[in-house]
N, C-alpha and C positions, 0 to 999 in steps of 0.2 A: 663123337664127343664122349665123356667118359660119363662116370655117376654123380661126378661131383657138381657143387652148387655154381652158378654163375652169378661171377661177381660183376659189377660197372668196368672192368677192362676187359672184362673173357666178352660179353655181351657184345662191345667195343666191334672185337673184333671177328661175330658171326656175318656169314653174308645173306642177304635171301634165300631159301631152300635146304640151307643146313640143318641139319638132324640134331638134333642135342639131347635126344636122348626116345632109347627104346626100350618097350616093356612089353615080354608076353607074361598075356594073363593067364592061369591054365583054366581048364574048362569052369562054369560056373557049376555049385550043385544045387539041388532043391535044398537041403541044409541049407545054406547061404540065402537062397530065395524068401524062407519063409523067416527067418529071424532079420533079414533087410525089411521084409514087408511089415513083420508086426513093429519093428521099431520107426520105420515112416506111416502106420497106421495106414497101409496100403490095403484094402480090400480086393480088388479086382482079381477074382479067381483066376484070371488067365495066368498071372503069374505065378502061382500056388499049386493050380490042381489041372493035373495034364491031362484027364479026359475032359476036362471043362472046355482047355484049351482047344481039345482036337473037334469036340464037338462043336464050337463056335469057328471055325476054319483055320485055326493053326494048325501049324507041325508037332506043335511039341509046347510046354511051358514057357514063356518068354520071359525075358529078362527087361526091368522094370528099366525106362527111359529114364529115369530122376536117377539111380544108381549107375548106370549110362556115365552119364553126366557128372557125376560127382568124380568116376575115373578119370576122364580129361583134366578136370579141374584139376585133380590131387598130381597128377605127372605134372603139369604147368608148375601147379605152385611147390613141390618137391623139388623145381628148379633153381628158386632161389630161397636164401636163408634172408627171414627177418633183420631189419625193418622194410626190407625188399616184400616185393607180394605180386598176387595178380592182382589186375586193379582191372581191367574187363573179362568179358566173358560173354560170350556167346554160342548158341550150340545148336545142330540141325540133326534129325535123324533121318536117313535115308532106307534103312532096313530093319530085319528082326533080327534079334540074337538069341536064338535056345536056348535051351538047361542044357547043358555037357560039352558047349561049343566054344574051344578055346579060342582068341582071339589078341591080334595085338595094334598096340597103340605104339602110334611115335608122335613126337614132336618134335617143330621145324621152328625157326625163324622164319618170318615171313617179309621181313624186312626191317631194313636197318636205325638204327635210332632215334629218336624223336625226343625235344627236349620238352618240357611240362614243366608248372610250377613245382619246384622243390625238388627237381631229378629228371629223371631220362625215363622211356617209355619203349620197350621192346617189343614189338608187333608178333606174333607166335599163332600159330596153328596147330593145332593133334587130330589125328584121325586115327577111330579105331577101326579095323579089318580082319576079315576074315576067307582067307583063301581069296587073297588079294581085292576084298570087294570092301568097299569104302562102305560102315554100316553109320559112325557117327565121325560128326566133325564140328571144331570147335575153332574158332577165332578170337583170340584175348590180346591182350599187353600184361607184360611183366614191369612193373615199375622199379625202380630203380634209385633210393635216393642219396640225393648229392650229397655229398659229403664235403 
C-alpha cells in the first residue's frame, strides 16, 4: 500500500494480513536518546550512559520502551487523517533495541471491519524488527467515522 492516508472505502477493502504500510527507522543516536529522556524526565542511566549500561548486563545503551511505543503509535495513527484516529492500543516488548541499531516497523490489518457507535473500527497490528526478530508489537483499531 502506498503513504497515503486510509480512508472508510481504502479500509473497506483491506483484507487480514495486508501491509499498509512500512517504515525503516535508521539507527537511533545517543543525541536522540538523551533529549527523548530529558523531555520524558526519564532518569534511568541505562538509556544515557553506555558504560552504566554495560556494566549492569547490557550490550550497549538501550533505547527507552515508552519511545518504543510512541513509534507504533505514530505509523498507526499517520494512517488515517482526522477526525479518523486510533482509538486502541496495546503494546508488548519482547527485546532490546541499542543505540545505533536500525530497525523497521510495518503495519498490517489484522482484520476486517467492525461496526461501533458513530463508525467503523479497523483491527491493525505493527511490529517493530530487527534483522527479522520481532523486538515490539502492537495491537490497536483505527476508527473510522461515519459519515
Amino acid at each position: 500500500m502506498s503513504d497515503k492516508r486510509l480512508d472508510l472505502s481504502a479500509a473497506r477493502s483491506l483484507k487480514a494480513g495486508e501491509v499498509m504500510r512500512r517504515l525503516a527507522l535508521p539507527p537511533v543516536t545517543m543525541t536522540q536518546i538523551v533529549y527523548y529522556c530529558a523531555a520524558a524526565r526519564i532518569t534511568d542511566p541505562i538509556h544515557f550512559d553506555r558504560d552504566y549500561a554495560r556494566t549492569h548486563g547490557f550490550p550497549d545503551a538501550i533505547v527507552n520502551g515508552s519511545l518504543r511505543v510512541a513509534w507504533l503509535a505514530q505509523i498507526l495513527c499517520d494512517l488515517v487523517a482526522s477526525p479518523n484516529r486510533l482509538a486502541d492500543l496495546r503494546c508488548t516488548h519482547s527485546g532490546l533495541l541499542r543505540l545505533g541499531q536500525p530497525a523497521q516497523i510495518e503495519a498490517r490489518a489484522s482484520g476486517g471491519l467492525e461496526a461501533c457507535e458513530g463508525g467503523w473500527l479497523l483491527p491493525c497490528e505493527a511490529e517493530t524488527t530487527v534483522d527479522s526478530k520481532v523486538l515490539d508489537r502492537a495491537e490497536g483499531k483505527l476508527f473510522f467515522k461515519q459519515i
